[in-house]
N, C-alpha and C positions, 0 to 999 in steps of 0.2 A: 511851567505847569506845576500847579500846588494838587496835595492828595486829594481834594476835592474835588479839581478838576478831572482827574483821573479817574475819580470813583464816579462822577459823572458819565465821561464817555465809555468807560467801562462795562458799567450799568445797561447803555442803552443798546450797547450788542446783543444780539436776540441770541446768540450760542453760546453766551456768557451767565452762569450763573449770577446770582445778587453779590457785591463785594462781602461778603461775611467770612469767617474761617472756615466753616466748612465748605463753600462753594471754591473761596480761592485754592483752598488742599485740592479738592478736586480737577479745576483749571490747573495748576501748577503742573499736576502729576499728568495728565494729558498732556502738555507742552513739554515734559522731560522725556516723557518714554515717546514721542514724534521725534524728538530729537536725536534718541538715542537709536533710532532704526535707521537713521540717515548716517548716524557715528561706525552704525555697524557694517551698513555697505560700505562706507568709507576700506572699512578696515579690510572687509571681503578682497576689493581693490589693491588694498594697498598688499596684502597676502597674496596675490595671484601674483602682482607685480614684480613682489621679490624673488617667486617661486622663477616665473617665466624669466627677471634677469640673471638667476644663478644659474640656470639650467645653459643659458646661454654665454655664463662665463665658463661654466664647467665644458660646454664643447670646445671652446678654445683653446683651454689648460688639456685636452685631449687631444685637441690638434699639435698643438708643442710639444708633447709626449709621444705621439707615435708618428708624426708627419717629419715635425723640427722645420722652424722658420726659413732654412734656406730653402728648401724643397720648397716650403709653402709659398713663397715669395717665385721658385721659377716656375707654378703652377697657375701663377698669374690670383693667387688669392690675398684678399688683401690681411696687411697687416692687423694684429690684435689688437690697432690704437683707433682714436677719431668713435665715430657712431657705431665703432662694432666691440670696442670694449668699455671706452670711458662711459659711453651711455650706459649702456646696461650697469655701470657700476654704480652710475650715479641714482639709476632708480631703484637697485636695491637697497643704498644706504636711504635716498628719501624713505623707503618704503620700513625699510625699519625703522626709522626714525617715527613714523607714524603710527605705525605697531607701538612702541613703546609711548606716546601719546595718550593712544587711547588705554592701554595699561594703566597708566599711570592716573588717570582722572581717575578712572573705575577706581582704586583707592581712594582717591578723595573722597571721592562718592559714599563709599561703602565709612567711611567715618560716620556719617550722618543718619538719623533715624527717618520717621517718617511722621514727623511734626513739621508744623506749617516755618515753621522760621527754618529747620532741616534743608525742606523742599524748597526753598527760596534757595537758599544757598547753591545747592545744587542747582537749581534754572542760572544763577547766578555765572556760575565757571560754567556751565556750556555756554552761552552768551558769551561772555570773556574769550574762551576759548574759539570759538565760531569767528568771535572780530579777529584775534589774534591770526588764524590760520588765513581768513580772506582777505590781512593787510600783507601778511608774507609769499602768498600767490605769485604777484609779479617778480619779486625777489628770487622768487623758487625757478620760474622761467628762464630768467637772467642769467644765475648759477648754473642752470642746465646747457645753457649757450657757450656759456665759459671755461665748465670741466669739460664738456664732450670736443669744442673745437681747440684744446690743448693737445689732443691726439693728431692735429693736423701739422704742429710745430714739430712733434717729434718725427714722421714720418714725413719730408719733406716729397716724397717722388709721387703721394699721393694726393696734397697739398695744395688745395685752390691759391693759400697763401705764395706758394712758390710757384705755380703755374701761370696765373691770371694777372692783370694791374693790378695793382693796390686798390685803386676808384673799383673796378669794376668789383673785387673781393669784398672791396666795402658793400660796392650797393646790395649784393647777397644777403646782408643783414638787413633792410629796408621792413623786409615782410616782419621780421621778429621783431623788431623797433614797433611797429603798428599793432602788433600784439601785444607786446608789454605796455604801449600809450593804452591801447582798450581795456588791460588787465587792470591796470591802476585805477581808469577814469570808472567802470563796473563795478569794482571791488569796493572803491570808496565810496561810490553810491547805495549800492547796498547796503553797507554799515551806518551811512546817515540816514538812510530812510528806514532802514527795518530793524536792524542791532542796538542801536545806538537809542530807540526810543525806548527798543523792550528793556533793557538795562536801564533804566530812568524808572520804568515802572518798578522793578523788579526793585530797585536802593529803595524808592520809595514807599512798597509795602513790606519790607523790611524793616524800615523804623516806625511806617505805619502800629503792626502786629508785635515789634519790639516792646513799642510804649505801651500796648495794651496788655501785656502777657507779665 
C-alpha cells in the first residue's frame, strides 16, 4: 500500500477528516487520548491487583508470625506455597511490572510536543507498545502456570504431582494448553488485522508530513 493509496481509503471514511495537517493533528490526537483511557484502566487493574496480592501476602507473613507453620500445618491449613503464595507473588510483580510500563511511556510521551510529526510519534509507541504487550500475553499465561505450580514441588503432601499419575497430572494441564493455543492463535490475529496496519499508516504519514515540513 503506497501513501496514495492510503490517502485514498482514508479520505473515503465519513468520520475521518480530509488527509491535510490539520485534520490528521486532529485524528491523531482522538486515537492517542482512546488509547490512553484503555492504558489507564489497564493501569487501574493492574493497581488493584498488586494492592489485593500484597494484602494477601501480608496475611500470610501474619499467619507465620502469630500462628508459626507447625500449628498451621496441624490446623489442617494449607501451606504458604502453590496458588496461595506463588500466585499472588507472581501478580504483584506482573502488576508492578506494568505500573512501571505505563510510567515509563508517559515519559516518552511527555518528550514530545503537540505537532503533527510529535503526535505521530506518540500514536507510534502506543501501537508498538499495544503489539508488544498482545504478543507477550501467552507467554505471560505460561509463566503464571510455571511460578505458581513450583509451589506444588516444594510442598509434596499437597501436591497433585506426588499424589495423582503422572498421565493423569498431565492431562490437568489440557485446559491451559487450550488457552495458551487460543491466546496465541487471538493475539496474533489481532495484531495482523488491526496493529499491524495502523503502524503501516502511522511510518507512512510520518515520512509522508516528514518530506513536507
Amino acid at each position: 500500500m503506497n501513501f496514495e493509496e492510503l490517502q485514498k481509503n482514508w479520505n473515503n471514511q465519513q468520520d475521518i477528516p480530509t488527509l491535510n495537517e490539520k485534520g490528521t493533528s486532529k485524528l491523531i490526537k482522538q486515537r492517542i487520548l482512546k488509547m490512553e483511557k484503555s492504558k489507564k484502566l489497564l493501569l487501574f487493574f493492574s493497581i488493584l491487583a498488586v494492592f489485593m496480592a500484597i494484602s494477601l501476602l501480608l496475611f500470610w507473613a501474619y499467619l507465620f508470625l502469630t500462628v508459626g507453620v507447625i500449628e498451621m500445618r496441624k490446623q489442617d491449613i494449607y501451606p504458604p506455597f502453590g496458588w496461595f503464595i506463588m500466585f499472588p507473588l507472581f501478580v504483584a510483580l506482573a502488576g508492578c511490572i506494568s505500573i512501571y510500563n505505563y510510567l515509563s511511556q508517559g515519559k516518552k510521551n511527555n518528550r514530545f510536543d503537540q505537532k503533527l510529526n510529535s503526535l505521530l510519534e506518540i500514536r507510534k509507541i502506543q501501537v508498538e507498545s499495544r503489539i508488544s504487550l498482545l504478543k507477550k500475553i501467552p507467554f505471560i499465561y505460561l509463566l503464571a502456570i510455571i511460578f505458581t505450580n513450583l509451589g506444588q514441588l516444594i510442598t509434596p503432601e499437597f501436591s497433585y504431582f506426588y499424589t495423582y499419575p503422572l498421565i493423569l497430572t498431565l492431562s490437568l494441564f489440557i485446559p491451559d494448553i487450550i488457552i495458551i493455543t487460543l491466546l496465541i492463535w487471538w493475539t496474533r490475529k489481532k495484531i495482523r488485522k488491526k496493529y499491524k496496519p495502523q503502524l503501516i499508516e502511522i511510518n507512512l504519514l510520518i515520512q509522508k508530513f516528514n518530506i513536507n515540513s
